[in-house]
N, CA, C and O atoms as a GROMACS GRO file, in nm:
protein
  428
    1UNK      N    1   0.084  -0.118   0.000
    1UNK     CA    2   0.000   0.000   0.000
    1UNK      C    3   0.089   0.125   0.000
    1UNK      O    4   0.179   0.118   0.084
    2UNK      N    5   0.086   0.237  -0.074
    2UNK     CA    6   0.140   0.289  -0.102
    2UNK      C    7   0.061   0.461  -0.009
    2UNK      O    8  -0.055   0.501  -0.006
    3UNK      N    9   0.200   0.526   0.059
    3UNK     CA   10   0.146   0.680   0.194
    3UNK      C   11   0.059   0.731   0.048
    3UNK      O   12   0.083   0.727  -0.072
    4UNK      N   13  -0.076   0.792   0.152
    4UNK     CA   14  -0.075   0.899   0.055
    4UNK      C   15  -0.026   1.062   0.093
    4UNK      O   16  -0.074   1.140   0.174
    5UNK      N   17   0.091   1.078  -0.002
    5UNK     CA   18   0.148   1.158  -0.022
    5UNK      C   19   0.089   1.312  -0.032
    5UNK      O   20   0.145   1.387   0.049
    6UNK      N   21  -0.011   1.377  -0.114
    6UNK     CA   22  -0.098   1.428  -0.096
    6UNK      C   23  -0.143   1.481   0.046
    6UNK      O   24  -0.109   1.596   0.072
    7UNK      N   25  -0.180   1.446   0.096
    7UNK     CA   26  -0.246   1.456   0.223
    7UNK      C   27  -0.143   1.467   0.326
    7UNK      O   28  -0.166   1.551   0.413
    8UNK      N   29  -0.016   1.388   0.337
    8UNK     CA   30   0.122   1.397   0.426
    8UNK      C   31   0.141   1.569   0.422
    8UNK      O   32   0.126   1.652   0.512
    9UNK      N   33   0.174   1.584   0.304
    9UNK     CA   34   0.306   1.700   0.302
    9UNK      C   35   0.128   1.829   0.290
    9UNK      O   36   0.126   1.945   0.331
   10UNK      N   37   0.042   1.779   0.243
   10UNK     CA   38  -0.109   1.906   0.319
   10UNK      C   39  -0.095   1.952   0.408
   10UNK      O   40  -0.062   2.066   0.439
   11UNK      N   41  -0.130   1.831   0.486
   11UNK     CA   42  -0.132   1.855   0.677
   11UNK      C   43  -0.012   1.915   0.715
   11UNK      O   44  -0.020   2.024   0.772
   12UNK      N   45   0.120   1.857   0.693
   12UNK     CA   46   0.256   1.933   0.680
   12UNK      C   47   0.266   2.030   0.689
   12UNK      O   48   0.297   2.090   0.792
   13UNK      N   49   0.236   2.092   0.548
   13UNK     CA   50   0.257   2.240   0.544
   13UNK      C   51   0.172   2.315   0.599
   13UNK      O   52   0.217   2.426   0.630
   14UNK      N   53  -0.010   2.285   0.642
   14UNK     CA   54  -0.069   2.317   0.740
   14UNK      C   55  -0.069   2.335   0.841
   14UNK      O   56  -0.167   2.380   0.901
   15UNK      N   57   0.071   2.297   0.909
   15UNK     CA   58   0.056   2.293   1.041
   15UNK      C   59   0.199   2.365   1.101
   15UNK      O   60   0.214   2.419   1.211
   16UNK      N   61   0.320   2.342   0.967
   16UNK     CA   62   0.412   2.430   1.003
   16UNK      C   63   0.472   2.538   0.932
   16UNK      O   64   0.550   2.624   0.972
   17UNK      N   65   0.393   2.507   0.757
   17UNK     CA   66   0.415   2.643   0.685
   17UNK      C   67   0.276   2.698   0.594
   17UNK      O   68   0.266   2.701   0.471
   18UNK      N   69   0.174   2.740   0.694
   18UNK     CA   70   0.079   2.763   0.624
   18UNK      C   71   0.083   2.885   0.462
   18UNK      O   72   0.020   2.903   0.358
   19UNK      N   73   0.164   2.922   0.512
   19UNK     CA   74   0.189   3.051   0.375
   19UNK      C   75   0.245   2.978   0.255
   19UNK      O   76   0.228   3.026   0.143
   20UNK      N   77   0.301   2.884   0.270
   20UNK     CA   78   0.381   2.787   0.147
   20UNK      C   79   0.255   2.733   0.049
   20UNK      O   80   0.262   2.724  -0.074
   21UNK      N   81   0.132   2.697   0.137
   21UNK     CA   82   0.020   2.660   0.093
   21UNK      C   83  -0.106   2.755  -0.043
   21UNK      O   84  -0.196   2.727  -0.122
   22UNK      N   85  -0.025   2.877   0.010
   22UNK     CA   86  -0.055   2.986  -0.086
   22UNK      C   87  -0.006   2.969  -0.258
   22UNK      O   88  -0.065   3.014  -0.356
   23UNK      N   89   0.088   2.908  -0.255
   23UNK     CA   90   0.188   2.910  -0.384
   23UNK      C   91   0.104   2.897  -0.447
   23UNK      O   92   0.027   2.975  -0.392
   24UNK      N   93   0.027   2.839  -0.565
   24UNK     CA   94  -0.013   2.811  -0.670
   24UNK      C   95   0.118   2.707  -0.749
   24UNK      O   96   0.073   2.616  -0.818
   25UNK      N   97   0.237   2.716  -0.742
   25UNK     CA   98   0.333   2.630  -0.803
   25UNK      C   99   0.326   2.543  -0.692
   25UNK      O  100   0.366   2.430  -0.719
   26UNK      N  101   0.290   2.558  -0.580
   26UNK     CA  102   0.282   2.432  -0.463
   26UNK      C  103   0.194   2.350  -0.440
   26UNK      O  104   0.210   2.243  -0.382
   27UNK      N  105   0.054   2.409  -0.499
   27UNK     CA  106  -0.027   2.364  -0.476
   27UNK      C  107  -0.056   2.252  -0.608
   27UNK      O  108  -0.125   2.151  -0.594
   28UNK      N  109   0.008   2.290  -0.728
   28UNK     CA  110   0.023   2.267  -0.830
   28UNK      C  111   0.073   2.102  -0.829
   28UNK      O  112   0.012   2.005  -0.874
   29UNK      N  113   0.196   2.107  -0.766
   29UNK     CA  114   0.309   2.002  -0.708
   29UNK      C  115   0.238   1.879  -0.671
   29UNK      O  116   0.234   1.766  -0.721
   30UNK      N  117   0.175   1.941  -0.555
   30UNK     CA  118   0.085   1.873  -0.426
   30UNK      C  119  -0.022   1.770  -0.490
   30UNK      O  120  -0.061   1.670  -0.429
   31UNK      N  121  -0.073   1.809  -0.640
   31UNK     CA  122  -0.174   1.741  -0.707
   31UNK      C  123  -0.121   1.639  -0.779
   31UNK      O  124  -0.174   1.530  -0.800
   32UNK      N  125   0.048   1.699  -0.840
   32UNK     CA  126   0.072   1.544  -0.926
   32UNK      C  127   0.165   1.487  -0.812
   32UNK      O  128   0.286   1.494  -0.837
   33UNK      N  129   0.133   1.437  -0.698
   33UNK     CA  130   0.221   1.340  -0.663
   33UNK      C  131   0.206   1.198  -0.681
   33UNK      O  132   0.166   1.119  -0.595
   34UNK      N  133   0.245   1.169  -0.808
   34UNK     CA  134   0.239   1.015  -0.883
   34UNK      C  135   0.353   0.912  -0.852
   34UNK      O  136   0.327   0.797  -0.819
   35UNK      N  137   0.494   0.964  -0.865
   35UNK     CA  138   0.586   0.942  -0.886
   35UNK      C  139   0.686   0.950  -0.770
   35UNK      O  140   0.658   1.038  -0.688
   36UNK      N  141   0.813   0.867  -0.741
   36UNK     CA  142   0.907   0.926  -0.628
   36UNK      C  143   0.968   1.049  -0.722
   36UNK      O  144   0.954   1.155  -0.661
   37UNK      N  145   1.005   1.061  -0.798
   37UNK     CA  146   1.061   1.179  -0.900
   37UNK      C  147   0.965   1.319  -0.823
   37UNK      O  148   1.009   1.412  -0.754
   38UNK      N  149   0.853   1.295  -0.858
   38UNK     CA  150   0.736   1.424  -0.840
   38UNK      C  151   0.794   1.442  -0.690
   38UNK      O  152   0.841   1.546  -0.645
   39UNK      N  153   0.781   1.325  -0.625
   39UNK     CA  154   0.793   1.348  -0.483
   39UNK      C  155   0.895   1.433  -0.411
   39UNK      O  156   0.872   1.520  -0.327
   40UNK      N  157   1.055   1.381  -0.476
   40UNK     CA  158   1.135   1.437  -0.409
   40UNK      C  159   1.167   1.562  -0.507
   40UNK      O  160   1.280   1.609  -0.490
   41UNK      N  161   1.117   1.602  -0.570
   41UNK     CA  162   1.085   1.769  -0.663
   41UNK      C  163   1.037   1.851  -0.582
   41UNK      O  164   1.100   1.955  -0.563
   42UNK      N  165   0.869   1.819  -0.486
   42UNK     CA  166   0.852   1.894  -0.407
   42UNK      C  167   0.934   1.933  -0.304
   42UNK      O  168   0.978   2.046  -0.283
   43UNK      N  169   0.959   1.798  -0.221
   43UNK     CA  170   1.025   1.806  -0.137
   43UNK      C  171   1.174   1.893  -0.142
   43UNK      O  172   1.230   1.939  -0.042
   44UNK      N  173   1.222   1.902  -0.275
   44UNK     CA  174   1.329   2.047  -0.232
   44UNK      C  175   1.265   2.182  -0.279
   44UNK      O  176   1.329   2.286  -0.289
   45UNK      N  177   1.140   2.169  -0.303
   45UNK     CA  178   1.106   2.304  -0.387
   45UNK      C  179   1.066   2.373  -0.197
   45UNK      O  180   1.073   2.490  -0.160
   46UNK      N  181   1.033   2.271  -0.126
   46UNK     CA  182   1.005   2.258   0.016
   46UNK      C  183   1.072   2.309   0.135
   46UNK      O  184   1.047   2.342   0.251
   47UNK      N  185   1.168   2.300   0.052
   47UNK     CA  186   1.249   2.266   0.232
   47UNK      C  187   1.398   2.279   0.144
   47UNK      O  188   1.430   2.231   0.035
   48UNK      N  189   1.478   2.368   0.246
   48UNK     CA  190   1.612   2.372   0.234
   48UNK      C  191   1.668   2.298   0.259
   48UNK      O  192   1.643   2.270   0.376
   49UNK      N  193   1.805   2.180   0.185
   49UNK     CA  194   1.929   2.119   0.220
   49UNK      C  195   2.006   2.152   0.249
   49UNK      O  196   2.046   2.246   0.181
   50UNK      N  197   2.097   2.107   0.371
   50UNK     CA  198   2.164   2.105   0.432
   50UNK      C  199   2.295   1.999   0.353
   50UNK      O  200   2.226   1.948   0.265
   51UNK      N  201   2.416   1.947   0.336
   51UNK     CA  202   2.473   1.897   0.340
   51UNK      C  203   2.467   1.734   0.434
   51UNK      O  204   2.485   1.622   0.386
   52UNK      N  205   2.440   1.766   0.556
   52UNK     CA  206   2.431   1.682   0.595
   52UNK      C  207   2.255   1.626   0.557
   52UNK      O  208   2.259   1.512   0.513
   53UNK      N  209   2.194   1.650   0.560
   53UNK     CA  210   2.057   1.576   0.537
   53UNK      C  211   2.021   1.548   0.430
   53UNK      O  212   1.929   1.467   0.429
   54UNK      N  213   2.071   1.595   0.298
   54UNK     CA  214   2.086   1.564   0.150
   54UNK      C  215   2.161   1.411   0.185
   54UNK      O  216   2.106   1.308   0.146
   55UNK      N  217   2.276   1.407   0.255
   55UNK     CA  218   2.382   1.273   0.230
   55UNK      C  219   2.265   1.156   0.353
   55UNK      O  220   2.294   1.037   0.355
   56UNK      N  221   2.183   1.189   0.413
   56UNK     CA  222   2.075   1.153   0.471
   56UNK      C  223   2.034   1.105   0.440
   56UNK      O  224   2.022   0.984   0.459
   57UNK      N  225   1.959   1.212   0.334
   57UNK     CA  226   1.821   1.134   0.218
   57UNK      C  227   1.861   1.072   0.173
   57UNK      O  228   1.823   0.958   0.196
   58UNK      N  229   1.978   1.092   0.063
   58UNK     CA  230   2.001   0.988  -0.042
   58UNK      C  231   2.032   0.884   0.001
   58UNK      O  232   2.039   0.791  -0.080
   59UNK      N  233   2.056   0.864   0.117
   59UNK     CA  234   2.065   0.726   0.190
   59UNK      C  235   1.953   0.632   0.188
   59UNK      O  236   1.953   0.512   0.160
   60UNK      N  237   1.825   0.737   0.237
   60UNK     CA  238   1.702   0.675   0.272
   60UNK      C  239   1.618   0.654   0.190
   60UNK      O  240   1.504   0.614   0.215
   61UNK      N  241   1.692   0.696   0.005
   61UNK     CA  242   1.551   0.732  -0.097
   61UNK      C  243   1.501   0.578  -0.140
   61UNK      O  244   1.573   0.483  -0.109
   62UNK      N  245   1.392   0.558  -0.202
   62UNK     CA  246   1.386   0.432  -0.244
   62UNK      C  247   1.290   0.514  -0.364
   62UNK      O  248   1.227   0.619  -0.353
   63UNK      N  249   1.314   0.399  -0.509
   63UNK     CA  250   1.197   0.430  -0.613
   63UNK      C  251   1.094   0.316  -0.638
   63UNK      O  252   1.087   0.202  -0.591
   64UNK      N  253   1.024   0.378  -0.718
   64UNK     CA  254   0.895   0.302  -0.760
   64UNK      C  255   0.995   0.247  -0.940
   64UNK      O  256   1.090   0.287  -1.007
   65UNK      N  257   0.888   0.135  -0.945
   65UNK     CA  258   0.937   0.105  -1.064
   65UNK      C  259   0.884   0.203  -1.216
   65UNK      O  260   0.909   0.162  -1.329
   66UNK      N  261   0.834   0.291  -1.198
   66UNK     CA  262   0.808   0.394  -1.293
   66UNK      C  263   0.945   0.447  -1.304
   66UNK      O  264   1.003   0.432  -1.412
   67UNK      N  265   1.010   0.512  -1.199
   67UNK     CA  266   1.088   0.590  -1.191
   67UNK      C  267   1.252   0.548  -1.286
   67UNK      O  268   1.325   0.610  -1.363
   68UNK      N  269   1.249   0.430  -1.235
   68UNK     CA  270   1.357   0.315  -1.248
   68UNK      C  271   1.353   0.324  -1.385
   68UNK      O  272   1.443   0.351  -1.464
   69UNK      N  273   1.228   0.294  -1.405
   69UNK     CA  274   1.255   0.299  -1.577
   69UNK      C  275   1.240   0.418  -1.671
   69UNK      O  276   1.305   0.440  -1.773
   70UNK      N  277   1.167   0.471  -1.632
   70UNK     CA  278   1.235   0.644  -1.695
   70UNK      C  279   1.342   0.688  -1.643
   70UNK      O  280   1.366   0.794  -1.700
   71UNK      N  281   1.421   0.666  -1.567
   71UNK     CA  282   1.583   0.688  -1.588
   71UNK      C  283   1.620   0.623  -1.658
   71UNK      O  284   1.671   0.684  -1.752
   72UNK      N  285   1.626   0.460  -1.674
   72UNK     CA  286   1.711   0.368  -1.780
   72UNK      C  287   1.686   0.374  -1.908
   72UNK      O  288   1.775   0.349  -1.988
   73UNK      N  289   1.552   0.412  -1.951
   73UNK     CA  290   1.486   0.469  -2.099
   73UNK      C  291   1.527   0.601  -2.158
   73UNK      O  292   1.519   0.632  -2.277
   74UNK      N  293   1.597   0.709  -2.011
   74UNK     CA  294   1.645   0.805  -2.082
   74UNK      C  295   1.759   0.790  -2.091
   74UNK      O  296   1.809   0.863  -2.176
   75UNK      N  297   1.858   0.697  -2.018
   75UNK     CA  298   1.981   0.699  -2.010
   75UNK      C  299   2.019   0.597  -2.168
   75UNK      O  300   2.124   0.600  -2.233
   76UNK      N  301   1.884   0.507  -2.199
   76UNK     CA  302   1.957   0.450  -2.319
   76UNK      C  303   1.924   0.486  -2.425
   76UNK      O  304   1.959   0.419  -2.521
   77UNK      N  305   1.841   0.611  -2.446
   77UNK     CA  306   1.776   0.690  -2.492
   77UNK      C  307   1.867   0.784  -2.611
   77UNK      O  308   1.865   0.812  -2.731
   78UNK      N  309   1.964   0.817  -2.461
   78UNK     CA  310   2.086   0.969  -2.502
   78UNK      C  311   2.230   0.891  -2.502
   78UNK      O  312   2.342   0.942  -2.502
   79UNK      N  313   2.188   0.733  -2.502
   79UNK     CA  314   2.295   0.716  -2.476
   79UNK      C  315   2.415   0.698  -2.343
   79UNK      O  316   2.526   0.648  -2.361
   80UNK      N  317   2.378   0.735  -2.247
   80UNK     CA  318   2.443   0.795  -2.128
   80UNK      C  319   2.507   0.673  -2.061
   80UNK      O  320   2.472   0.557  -2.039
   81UNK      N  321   2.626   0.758  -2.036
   81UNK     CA  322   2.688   0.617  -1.926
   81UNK      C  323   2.604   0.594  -1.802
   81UNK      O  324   2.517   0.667  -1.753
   82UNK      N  325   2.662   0.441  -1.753
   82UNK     CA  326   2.619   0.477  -1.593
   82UNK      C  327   2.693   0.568  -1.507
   82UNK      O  328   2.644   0.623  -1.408
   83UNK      N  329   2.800   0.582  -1.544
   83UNK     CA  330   2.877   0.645  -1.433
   83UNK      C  331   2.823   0.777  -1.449
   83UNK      O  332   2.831   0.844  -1.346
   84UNK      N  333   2.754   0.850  -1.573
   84UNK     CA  334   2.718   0.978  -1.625
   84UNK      C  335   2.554   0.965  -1.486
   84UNK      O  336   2.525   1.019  -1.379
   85UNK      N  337   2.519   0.904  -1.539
   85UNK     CA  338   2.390   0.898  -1.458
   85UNK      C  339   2.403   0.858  -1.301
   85UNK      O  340   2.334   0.934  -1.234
   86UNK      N  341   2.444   0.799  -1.253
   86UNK     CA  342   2.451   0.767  -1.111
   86UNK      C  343   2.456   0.901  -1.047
   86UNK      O  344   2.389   0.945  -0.953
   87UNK      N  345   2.614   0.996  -1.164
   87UNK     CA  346   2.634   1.106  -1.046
   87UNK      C  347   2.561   1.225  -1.092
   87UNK      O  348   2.569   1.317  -1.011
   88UNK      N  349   2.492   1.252  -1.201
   88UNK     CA  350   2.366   1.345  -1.241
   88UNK      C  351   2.280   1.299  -1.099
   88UNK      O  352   2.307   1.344  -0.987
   89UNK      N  353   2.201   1.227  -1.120
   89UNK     CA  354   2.079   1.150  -1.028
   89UNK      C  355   2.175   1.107  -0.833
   89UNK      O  356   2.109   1.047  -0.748
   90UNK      N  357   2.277   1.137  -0.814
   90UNK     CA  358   2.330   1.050  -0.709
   90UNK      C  359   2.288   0.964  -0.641
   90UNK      O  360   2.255   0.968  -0.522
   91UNK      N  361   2.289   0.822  -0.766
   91UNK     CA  362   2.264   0.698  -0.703
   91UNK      C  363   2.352   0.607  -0.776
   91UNK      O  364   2.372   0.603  -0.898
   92UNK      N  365   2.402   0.533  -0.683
   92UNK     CA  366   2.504   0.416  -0.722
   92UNK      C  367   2.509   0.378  -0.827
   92UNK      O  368   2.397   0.388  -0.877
   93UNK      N  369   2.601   0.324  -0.914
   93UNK     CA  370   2.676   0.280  -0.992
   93UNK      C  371   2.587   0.118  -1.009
   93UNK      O  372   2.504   0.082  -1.092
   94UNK      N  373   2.626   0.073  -0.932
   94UNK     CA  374   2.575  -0.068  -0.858
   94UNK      C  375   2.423  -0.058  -0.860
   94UNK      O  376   2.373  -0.170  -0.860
   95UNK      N  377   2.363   0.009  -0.860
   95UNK     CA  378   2.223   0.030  -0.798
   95UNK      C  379   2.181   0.026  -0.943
   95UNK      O  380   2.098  -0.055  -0.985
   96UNK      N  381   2.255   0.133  -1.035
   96UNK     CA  382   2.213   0.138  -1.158
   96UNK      C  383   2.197   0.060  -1.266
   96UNK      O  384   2.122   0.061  -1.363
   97UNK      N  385   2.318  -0.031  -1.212
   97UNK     CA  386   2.334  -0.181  -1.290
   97UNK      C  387   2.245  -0.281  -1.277
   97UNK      O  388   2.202  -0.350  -1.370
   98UNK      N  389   2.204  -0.294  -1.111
   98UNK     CA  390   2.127  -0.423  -1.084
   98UNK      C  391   1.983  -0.366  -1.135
   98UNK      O  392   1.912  -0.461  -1.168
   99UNK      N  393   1.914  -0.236  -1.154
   99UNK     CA  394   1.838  -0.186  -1.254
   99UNK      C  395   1.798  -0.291  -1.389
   99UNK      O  396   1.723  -0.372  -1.443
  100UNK      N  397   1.916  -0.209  -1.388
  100UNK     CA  398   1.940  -0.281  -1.597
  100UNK      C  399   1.916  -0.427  -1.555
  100UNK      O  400   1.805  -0.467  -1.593
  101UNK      N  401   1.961  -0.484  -1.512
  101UNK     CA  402   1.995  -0.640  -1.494
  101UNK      C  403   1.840  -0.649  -1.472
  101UNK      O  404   1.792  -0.714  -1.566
  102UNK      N  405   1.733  -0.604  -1.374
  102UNK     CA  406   1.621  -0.602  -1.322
  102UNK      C  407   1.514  -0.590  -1.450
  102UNK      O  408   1.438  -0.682  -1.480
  103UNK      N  409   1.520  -0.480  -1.512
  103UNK     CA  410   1.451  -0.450  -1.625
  103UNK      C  411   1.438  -0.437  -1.756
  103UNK      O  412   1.345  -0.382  -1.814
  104UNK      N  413   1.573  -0.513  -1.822
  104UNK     CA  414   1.624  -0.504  -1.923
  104UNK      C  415   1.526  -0.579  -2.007
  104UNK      O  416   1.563  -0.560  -2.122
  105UNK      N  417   1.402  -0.669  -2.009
  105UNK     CA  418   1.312  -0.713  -2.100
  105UNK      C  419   1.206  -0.601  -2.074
  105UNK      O  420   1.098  -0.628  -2.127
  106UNK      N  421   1.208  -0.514  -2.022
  106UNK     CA  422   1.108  -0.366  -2.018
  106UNK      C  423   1.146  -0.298  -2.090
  106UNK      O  424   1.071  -0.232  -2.162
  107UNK      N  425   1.323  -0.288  -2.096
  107UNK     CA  426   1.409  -0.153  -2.193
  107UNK      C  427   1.333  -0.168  -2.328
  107UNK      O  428   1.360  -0.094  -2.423
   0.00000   0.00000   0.00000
């Protein structure tokens, strides 16, 4: 079962940045959350990084298989290395491979 997202980062910003709720580009955001992509878009349009909590997140991110494969469709798309893409996107090398290996009768 999948949070609904929507309603998380609502109440969220309802409760600790009600003026953010004003945006029209936020509110905008708030409607397509389909995707981990969409997701973590808001989430910096959101909230300032820090150094340390960026090396945090990217620890903690996980994707949906949409995501997975619109990176590997654009990466074989343009061509792109992995090593090009891991550090565009900062996610492993390794991560990117067992991907391919994962979805390569989808490519």
């Amino acid at each position: 079962m999948r949070p609904n997202y929507h309603k998380i980062y609502h109440d969220l910003l309802n409760i600790k940045y009600p003026e953010k709720l004003e945006c029209p580009k936020i509110r905008e955001q708030l409607q397509k959350l389909n995707s981990t992509e969409e997701i973590l878009k808001l989430n910096e349009s959101l909230f300032k990084t820090t150094h340390e909590t960026a090396k945090t997140n990217q620890q903690l991110k996980t994707y949906d298989k949409k995501t997975m494969l619109k990176l590997l469709k654009y990466q074989k798309k343009h061509g792109l290395s992995t090593s090009y893409m891991s550090r565009k996107h900062k996610i492993s090398r390794t991560t990117f491979s067992k991907w391919k290996k994962i979805f390569e009768k989808d490519l």
